[in-house]
N, CA, C and O of each residue as an XYZ file, in Angstrom:
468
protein
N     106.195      5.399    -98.149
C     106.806      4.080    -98.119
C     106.677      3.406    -99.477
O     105.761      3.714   -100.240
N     107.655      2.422    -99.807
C     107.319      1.624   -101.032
C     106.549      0.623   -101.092
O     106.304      0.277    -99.936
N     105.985     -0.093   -101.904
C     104.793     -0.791   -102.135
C     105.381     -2.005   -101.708
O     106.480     -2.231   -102.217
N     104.832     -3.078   -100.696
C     105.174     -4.468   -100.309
C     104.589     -5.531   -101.065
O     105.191     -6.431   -101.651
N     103.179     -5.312   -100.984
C     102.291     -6.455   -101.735
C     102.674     -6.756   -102.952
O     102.717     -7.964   -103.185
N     102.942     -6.102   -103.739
C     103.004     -6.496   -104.904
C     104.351     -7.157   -105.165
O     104.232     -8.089   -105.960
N     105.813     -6.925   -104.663
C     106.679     -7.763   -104.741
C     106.609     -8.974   -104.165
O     106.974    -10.024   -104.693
N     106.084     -8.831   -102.947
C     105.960    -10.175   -101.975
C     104.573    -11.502   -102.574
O     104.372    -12.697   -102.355
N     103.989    -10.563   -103.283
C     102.870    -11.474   -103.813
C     103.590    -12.494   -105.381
O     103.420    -13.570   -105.954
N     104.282    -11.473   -105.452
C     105.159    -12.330   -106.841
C     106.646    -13.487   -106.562
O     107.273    -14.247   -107.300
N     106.750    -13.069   -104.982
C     107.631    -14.009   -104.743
C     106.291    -15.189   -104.291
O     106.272    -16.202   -104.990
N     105.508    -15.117   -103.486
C     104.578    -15.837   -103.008
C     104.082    -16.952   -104.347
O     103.914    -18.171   -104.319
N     103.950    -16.034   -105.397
C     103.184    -17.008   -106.839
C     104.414    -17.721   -107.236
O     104.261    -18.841   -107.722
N     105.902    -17.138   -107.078
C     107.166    -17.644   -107.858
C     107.317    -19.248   -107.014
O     107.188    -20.360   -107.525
N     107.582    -18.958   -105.798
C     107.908    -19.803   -105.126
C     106.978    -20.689   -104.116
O     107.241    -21.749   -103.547
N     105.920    -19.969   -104.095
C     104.642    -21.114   -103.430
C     103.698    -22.073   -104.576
O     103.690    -23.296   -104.715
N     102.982    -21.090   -105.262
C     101.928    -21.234   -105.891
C     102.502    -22.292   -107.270
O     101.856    -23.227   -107.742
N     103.500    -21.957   -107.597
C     103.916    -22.736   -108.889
C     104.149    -24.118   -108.562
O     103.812    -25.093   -109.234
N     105.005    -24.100   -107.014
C     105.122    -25.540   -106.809
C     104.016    -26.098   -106.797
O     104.306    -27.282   -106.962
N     102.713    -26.009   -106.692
C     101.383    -26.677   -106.905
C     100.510    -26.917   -108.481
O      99.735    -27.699   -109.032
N     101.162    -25.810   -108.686
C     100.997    -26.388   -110.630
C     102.267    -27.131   -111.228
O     102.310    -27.282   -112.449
N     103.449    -27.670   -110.323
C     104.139    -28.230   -110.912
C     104.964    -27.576   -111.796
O     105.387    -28.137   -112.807
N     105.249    -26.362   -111.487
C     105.777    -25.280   -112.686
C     107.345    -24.424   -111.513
O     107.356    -23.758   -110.478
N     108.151    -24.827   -112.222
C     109.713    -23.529   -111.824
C     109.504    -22.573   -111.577
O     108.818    -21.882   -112.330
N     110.003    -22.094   -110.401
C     110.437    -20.321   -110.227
C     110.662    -19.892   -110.845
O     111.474    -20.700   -111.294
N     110.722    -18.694   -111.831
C     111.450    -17.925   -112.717
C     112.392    -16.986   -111.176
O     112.066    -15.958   -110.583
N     113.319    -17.699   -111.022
C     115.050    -16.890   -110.220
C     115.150    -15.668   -110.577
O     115.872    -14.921   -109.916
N     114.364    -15.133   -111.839
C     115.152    -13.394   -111.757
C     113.724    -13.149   -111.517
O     113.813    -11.980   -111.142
N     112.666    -13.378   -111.475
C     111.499    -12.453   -111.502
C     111.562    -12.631   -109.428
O     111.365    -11.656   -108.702
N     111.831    -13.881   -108.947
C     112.282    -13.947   -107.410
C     112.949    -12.893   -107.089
O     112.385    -11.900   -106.630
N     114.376    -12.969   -107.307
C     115.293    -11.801   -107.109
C     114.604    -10.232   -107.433
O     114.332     -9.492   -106.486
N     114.467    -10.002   -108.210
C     114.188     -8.681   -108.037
C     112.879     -8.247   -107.478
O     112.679     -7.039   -107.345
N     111.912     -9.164   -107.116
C     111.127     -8.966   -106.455
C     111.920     -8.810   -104.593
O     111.577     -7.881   -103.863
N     112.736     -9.656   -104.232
C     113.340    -10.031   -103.380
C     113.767     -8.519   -102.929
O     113.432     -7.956   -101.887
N     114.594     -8.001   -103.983
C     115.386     -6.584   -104.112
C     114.155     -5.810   -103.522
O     114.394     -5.424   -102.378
N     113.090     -5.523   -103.911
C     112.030     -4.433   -103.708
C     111.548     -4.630   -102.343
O     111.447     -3.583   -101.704
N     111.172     -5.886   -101.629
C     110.990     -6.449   -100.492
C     112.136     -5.738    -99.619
O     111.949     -4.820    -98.821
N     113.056     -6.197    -99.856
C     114.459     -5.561    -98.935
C     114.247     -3.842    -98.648
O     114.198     -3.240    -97.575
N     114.146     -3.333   -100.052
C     114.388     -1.815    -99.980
C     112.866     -1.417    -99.132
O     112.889     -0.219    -98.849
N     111.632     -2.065    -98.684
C     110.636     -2.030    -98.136
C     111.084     -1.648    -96.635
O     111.140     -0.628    -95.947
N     111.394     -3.125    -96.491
C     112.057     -3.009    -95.206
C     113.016     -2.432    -94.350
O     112.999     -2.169    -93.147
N     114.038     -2.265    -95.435
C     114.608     -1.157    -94.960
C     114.222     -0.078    -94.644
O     114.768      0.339    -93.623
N     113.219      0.828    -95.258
C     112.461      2.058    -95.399
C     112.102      1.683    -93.637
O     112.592      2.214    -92.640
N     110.861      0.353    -93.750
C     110.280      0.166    -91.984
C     110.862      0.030    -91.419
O     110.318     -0.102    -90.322
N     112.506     -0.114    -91.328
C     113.484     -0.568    -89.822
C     113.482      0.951    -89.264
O     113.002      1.372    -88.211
N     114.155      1.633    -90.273
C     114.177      3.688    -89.528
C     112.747      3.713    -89.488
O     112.670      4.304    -88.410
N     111.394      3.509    -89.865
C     110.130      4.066    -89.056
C     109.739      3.218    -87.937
O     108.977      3.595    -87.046
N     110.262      2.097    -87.998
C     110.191      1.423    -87.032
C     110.934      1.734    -85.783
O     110.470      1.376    -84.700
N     112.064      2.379    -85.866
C     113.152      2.257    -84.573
C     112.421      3.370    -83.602
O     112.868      3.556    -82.470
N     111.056      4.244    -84.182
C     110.463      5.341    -83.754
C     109.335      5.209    -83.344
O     108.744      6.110    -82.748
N     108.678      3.698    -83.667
C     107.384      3.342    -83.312
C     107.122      1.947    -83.185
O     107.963      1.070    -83.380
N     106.140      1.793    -82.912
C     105.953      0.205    -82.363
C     105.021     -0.418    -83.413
O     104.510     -1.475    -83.043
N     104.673      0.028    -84.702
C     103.737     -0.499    -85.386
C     103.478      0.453    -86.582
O     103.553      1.679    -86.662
N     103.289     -0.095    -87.100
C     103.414      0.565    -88.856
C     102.597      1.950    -89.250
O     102.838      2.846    -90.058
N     101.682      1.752    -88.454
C     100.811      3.517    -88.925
C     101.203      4.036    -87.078
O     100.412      4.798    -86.521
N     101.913      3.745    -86.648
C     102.221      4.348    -85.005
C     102.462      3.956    -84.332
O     103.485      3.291    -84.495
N     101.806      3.926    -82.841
C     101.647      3.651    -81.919
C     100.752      2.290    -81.079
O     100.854      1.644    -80.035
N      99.764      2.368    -82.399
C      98.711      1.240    -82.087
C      99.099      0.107    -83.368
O      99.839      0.220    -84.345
N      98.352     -0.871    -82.941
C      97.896     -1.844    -83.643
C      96.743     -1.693    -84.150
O      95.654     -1.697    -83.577
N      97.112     -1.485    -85.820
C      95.832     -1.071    -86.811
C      95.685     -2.103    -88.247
O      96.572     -2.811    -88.724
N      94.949     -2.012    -88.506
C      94.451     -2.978    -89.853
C      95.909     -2.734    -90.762
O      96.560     -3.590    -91.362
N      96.126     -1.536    -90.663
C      98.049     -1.121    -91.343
C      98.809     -2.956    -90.962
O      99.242     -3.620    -91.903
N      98.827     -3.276    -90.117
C      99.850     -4.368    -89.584
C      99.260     -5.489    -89.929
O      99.920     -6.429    -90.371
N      97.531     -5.562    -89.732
C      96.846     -6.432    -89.821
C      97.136     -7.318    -91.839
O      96.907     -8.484    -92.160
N      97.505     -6.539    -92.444
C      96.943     -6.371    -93.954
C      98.353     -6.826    -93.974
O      98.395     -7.435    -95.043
N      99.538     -6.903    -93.444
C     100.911     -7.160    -94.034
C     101.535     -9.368    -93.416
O     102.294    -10.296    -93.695
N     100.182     -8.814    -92.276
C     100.978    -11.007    -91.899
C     100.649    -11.461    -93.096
O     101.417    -11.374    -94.053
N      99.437    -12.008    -93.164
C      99.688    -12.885    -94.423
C     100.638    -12.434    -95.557
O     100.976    -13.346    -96.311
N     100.952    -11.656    -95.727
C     102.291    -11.444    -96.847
C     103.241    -11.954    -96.391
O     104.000    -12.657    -97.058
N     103.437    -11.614    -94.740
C     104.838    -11.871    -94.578
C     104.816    -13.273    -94.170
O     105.838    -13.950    -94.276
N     103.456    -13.880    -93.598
C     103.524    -15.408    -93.638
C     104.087    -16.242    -94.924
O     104.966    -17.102    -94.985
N     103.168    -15.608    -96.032
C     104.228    -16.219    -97.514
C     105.294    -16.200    -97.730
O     105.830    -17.033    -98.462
N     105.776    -15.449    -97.280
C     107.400    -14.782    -97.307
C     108.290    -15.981    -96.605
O     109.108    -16.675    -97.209
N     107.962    -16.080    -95.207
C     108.541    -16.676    -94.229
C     108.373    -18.510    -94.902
O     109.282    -19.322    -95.075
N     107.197    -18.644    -95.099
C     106.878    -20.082    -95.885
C     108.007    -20.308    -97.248
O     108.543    -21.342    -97.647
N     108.088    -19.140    -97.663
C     108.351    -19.578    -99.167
C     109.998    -19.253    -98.618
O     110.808    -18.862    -99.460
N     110.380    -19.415    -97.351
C     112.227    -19.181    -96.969
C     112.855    -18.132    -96.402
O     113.783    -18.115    -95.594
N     112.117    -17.063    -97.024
C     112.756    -15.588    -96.651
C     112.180    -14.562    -95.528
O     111.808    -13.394    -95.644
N     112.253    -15.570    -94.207
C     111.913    -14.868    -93.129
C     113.390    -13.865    -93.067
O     113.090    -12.700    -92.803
N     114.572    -14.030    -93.212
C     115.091    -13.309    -92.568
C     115.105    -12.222    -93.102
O     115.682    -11.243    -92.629
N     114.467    -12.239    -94.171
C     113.830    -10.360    -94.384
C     113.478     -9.815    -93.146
O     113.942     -8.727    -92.804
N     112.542    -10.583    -92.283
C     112.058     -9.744    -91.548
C     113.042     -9.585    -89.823
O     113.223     -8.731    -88.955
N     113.410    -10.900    -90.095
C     114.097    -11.085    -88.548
C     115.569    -10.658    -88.686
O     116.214    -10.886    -87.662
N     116.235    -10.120    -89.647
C     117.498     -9.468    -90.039
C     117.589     -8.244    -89.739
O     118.690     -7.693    -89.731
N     116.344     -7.524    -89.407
C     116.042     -6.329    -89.063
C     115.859     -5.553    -87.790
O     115.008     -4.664    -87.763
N     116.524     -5.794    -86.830
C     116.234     -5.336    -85.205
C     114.370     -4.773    -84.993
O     113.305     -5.255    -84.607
N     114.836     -3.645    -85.464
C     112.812     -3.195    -85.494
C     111.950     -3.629    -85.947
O     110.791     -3.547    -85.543
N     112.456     -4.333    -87.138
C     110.969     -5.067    -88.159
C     111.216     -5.982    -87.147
O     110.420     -5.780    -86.230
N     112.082     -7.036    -86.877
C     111.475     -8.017    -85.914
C     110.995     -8.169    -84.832
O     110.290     -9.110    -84.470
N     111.372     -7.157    -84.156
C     110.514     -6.722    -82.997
C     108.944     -6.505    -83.347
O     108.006     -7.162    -82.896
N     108.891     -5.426    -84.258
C     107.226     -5.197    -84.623
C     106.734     -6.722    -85.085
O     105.648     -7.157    -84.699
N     107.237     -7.162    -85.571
C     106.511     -8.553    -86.045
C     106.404     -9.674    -84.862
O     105.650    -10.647    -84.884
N     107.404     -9.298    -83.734
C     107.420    -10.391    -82.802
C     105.730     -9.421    -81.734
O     104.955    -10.182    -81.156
N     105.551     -8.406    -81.687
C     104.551     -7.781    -81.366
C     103.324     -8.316    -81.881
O     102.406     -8.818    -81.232
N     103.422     -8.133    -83.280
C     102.159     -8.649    -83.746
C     101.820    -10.009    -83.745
O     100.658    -10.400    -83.633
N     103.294    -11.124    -83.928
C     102.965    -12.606    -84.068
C     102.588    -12.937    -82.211
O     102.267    -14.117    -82.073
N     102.574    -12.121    -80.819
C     102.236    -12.753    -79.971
C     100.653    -11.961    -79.447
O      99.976    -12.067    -78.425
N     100.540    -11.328    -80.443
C      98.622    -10.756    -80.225
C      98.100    -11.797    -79.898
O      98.684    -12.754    -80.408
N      97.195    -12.093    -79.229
C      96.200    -13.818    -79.084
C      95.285    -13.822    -79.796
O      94.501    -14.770    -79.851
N      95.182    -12.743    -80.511
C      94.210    -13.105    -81.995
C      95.057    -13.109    -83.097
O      94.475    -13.504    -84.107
N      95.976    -12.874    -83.231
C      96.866    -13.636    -84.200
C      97.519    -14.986    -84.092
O      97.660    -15.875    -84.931
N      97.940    -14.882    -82.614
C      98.303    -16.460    -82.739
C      97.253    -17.339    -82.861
O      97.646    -18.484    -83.085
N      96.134    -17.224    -82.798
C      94.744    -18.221    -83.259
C      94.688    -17.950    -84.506
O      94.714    -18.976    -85.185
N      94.614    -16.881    -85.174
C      94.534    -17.282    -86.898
C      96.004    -17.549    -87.389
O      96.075    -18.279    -88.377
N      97.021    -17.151    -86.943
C      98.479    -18.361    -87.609
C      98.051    -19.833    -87.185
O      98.155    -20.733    -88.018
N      97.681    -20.036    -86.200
C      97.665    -21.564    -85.694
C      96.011    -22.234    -86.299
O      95.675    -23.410    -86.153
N      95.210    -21.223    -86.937
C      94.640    -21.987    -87.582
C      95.072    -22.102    -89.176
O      95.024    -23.148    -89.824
N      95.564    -20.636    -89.746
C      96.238    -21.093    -91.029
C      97.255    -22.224    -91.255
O      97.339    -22.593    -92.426
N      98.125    -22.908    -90.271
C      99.094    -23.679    -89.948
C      98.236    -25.379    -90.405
O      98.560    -26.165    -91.294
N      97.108    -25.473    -89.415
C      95.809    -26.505    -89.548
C      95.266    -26.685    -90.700
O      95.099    -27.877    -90.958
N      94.874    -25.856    -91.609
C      94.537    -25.560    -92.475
C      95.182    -25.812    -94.026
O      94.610    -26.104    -95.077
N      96.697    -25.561    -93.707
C      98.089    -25.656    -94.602
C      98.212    -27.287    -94.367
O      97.972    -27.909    -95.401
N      98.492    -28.006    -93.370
C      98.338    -29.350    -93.254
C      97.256    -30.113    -93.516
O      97.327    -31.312    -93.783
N      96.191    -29.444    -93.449
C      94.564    -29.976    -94.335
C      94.697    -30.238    -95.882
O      94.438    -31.138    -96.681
N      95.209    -29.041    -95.879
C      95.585    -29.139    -97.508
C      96.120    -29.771    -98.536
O      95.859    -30.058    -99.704
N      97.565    -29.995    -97.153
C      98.510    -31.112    -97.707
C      98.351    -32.294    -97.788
O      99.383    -32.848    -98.165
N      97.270    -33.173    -97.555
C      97.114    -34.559    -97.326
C      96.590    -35.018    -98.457
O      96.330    -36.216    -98.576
């Protein structure tokens, strides 16, 4: 598979992190990070249409290690990376209704509004 973190972490710094230093997106370093994200996902929709979760069958630290990326993702606009995808959104609608994930989204959520005040 191709590498996620590292594009998604550079859209995450482009478009999250800068707005807090008061500093512009650089739009092409977005985009082509954007591009690498896509070709990711694409790769997981065909392993996905074959399995229910990224290393298989189970729910493994594999899935665990990709929300918060894709929480940045979704924050910083570009959920429909993931929900454009029949299988990726399914696997993600899998993992976002775990009840130990929905307690750490709904405390990162608490936390994001802590922040903001």
């Amino acid at each position: 598979m191709l590498y996620f973190a590292e594009p998604a972490g550079r859209i995450g710094f482009e478009k999250f992190a800068k707005r807090f230093m008061g500093l512009p997106p650089d739009d092409a370093v977005v985009s082509n990070a954007l591009r690498s994200v896509e070709m990711f996902f694409d790769v997981a929709e065909r392993l996905l249409r074959h399995r229910d979760y990224m290393a298989g069958n189970d729910f493994t630290l594999v899935d665990i290690y990709y929300i918060p990326l894709i929480q940045r993702l979704v924050a910083c606009g570009y959920g429909d990376v993931i929900v454009g995808r029949e299988a990726v959104s399914a696997w993600w609608d899998r993992c976002e209704n775990r009840p130990a994930i929905q307690r750490m989204l709904a405390a990162d959520k608490e936390a994001a509004v802590a922040a903001s005040r």
